[in-house]
C-alpha positions in Angstrom: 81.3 219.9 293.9 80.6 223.8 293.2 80.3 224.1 296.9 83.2 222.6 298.1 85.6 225.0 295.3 83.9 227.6 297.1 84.8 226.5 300.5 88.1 225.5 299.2 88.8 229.4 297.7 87.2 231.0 300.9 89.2 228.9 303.1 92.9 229.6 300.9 91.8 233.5 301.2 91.3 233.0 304.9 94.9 232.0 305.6 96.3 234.3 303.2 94.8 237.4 304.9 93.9 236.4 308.2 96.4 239.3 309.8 93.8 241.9 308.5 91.3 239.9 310.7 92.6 239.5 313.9 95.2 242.7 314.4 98.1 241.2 316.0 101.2 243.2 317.7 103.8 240.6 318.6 105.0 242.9 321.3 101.5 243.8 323.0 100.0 240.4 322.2 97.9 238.9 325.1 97.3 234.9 325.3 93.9 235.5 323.5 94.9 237.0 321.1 97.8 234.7 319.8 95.1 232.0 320.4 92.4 233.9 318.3 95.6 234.3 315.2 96.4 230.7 315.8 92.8 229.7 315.4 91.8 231.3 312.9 94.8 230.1 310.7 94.2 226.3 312.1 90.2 226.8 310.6 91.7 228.0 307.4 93.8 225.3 307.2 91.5 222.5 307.8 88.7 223.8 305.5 91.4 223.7 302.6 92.6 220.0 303.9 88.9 218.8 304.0 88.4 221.0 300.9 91.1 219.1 298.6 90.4 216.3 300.2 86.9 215.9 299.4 87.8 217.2 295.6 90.4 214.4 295.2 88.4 211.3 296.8 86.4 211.1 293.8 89.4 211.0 291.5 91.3 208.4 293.4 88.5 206.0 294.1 87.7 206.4 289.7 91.1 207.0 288.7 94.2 206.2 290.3 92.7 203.0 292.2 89.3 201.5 291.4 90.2 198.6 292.8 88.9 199.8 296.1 85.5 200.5 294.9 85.3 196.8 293.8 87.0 195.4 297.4 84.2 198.2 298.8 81.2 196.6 296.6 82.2 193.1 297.8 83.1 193.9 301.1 79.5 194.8 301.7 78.0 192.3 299.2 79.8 189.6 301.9 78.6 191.3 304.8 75.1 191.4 303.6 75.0 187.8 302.8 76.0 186.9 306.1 73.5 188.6 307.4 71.1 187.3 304.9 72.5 183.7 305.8 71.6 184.5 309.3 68.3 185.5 308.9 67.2 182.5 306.4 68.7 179.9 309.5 66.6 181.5 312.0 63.4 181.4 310.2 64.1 177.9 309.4 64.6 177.1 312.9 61.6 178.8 313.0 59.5 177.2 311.0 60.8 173.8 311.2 59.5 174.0 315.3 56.5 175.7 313.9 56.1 172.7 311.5 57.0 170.1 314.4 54.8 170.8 316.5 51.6 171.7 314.3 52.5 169.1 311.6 48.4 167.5 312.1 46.5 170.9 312.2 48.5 172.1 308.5 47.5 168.7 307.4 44.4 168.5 308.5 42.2 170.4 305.5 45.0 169.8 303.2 45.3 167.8 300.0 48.0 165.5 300.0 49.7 164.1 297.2 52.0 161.1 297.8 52.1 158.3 300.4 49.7 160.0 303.5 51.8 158.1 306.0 54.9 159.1 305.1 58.2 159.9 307.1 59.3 162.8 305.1 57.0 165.9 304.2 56.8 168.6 301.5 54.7 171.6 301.8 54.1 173.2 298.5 52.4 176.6 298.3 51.8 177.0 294.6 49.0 178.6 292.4 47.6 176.5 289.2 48.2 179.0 286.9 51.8 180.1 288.1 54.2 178.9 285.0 56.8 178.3 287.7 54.7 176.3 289.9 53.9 173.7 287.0 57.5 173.2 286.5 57.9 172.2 290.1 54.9 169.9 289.7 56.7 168.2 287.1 60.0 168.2 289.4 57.8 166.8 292.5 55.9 164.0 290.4 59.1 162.4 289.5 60.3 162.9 293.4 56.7 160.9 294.2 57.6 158.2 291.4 60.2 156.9 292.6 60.0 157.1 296.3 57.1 156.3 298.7 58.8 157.6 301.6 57.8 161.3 300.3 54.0 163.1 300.4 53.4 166.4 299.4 51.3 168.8 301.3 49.2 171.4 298.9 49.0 174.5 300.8 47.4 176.4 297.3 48.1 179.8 297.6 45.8 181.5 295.4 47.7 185.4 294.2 46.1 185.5 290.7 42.5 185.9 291.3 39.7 184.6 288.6 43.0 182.6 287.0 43.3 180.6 290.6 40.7 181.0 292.9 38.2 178.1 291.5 40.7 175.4 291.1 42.2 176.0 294.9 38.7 175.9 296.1 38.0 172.7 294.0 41.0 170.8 295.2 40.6 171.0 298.4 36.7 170.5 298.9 38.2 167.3 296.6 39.6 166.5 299.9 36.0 166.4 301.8 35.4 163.7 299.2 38.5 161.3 298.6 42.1 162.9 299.4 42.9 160.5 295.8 40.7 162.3 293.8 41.8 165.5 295.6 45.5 164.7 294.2 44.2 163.2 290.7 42.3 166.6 290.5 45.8 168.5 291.4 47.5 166.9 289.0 45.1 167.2 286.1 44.8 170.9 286.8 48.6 171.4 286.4 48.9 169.5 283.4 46.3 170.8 281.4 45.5 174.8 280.1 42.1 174.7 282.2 42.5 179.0 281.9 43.3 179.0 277.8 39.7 180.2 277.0 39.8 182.4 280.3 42.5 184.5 278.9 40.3 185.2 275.8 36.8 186.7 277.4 36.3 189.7 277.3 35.2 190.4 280.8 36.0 188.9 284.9 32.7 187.4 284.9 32.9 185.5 281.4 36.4 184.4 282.4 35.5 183.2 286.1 32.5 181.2 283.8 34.9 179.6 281.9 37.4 178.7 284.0 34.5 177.0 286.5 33.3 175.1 284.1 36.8 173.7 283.2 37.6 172.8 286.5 34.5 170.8 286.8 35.2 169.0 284.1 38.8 168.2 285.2 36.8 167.3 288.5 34.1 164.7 287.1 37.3 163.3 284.9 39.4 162.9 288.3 35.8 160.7 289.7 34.5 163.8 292.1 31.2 164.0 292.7 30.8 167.5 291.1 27.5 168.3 292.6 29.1 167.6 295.6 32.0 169.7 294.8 30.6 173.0 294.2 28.6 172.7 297.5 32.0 172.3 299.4 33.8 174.8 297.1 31.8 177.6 298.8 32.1 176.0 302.4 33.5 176.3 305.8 36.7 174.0 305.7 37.3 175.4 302.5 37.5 179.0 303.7 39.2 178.0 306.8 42.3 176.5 305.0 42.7 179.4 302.5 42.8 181.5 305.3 45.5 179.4 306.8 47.6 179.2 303.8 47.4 183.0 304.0 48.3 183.6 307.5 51.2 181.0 307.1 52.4 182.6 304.0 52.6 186.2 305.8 54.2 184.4 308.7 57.0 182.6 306.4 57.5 185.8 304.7 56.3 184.2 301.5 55.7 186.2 298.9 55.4 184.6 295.7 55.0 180.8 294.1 56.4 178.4 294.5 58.0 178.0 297.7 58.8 175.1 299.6 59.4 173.3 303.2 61.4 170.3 302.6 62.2 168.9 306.2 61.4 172.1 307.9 63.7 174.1 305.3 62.3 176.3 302.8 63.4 176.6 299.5 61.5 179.4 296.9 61.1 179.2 293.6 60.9 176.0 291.2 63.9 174.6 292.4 65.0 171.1 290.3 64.8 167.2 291.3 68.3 166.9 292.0 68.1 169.8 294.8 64.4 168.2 296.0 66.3 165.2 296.4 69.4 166.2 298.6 67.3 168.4 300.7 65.0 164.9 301.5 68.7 163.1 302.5 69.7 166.2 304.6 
C-alpha cells in the first residue's frame, strides 16, 4: 500500500511538471520531441490510473460490493470440485480395471469375511485400533447379516505401529489355518479393547508384550491353533501381503483408515449402511 501512494504521488508530480523535463518549443519542435512530451505525459498518466486503481480495488471488493468476493470464492470452489470430480472418476476407472483383472492375486493371502464365493466384493483397508475403522466393522457386519451375496476382503493396513502390527499379522496367518477362524479372529479383535492395558505400560516393549498376549488369547478363543499362529505371524505370506496392502495403498492414494472399494469404487472414511448398501445396487 505504502508503495503504491508513493507511485501514485511520483506519478501526479510527473504530469504536473513534465515541461521542465522534456524542454519543448512548439515552434522548433521536431517529431521526437513531441513524441518524447507525449510519452512522458502518457507514463504519468497510467502510473496514476494503475496507482488509484490498485488503491481502490481493495475498497470495492470489501466495501462497496462484497458480493463478488463470495461469486469469486465459489466460482473457484466449483471449478475445483470439478476437477476434483474428475480426478476421483479416473482413479476409479482405475482401480476398478486394476481390481478386474487381479481380483484372485488381492485375494489370494487375504482374510475374507462373508460368503467366499460371492458376486459382489468389498475391500476394506482398516487398522484394529483405528476408532473409525470399528465403526465401519459394525456398518459391514450388518451388510454381511443380511445378505450372502456380499464378502469382505481385509486388506489390514497397519499405520499405528505396536497398537496394530500384531493383530494384522495374526489375522492373516489365521488365514494359513482356516479363512473362518481368520474372520472370527477379525471380528473379535474389533469388538473387544485387546490394546486397553497397552496404552498403560510404560514402555514399546511392555506394550507390544501386552498387546501379543491379547491377541493370542482372542486367537485360541476364535479355535486357532496359537502355536501355529505365531510361527506364521513372522512368515513369508504374511510379509508378502502387508507389503501388498502397502503398495496398493500408495497406488490408490490411500492415506488413512478406513477406506473402501465397493464394486471397483472407493469410498474413505467410515461411511454408514445405508451408503454400503446403494453402492452394492449401483
Amino acid at each position: 500500500m505504502a508503495w503504491t501512494i508513493l507511485i501514485l504521488v511520483v506519478a501526479i508530480a510527473l504530469y504536473m511538471f513534465s515541461f521542465m523535463l522534456v524542454k519543448f518549443d512548439a515552434k522548433k519542435a521536431t517529431l521526437k520531441d513531441v513524441l518524447l512530451k507525449n510519452g512522458v505525459t502518457v507514463f504519468a498518466i497510467l502510473l496514476i490510473a494503475g496507482s488509484v486503481s490498485r488503491l481502490y480495488t481493495p475498497i470495492y471488493l470489501t466495501k462497496t460490493n462484497p458480493g463478488i468476493l463470495q461469486e469469486m470464492v465459489a466460482g473457484l470452489q466449483s471449478q475445483q470440485a470439478a476437477e476434483q470430480a474428475k480426478k476421483d472418476e479416473a482413479r476409479n476407472k482405475e482401480i476398478a480395471k486394476m481390481v478386474k483383472d487381479n481380483i484372485d492375486e488381492l485375494i489370494a493371502d487375504a482374510p475374507i469375511a462373508g460368503n467366499v464365493e460371492a458376486k459382489n466384493t468389498i475391500f476394506l483397508w482398516s487398522d484394529y485400533s483405528c476408532p473409525y475403522c470399528r465403526r465401519v466393522h459394525g456398518e459391514l457386519s450388518r451388510v454381511l447379516k443380511e445378505r450372502d451375496d456380499v464378502r469382505v476382503v481385509l486388506k489390514n493396513f497397519s499405520i499405528h505401529g505396536v497398537l496394530s502390527d500384531a493383530p494384522a499379522q495374526a489375522v492373516i496367518a489365521a488365514k494359513l489355518q482356516d479363512n473362518a477362524k481368520a474372520a472370527a479372529l477379525d471380528k473379535l479383535l474389533m469388538d473387544e479393547e485387546y490394546y486397553a492395558d497397552a496404552r498403560k505400560q510404560s514402555s514399546q516393549e511392555a506394550a507390544q508384550k501386552s498387546i501379543n498376549e491379547n491377541v493370542m488369547k482372542l486367537a485360541k478363543k476364535a479355535g486357532l491353533d496359537t502355536k501355529k499362529l505365531a510361527v506364521d505371524m513372522k512368515g513369508e505370506v504374511v510379509a508378502k501381503e502387508l507389503k501388498n496392502v502397502r503398495e496398493l495403498a500408495q497406488r490408490f492414494e490411500i492415506t488413512g483408515t478406513p477406506f473402501l472399494i465397493i464394486n471397483g469404487k472407493t469410498f474413505p472414511g467410515a461411511i454408514p449402511y445405508a451408503r454400503i448398501i446403494d453402492a452394492l445396487e449401483k
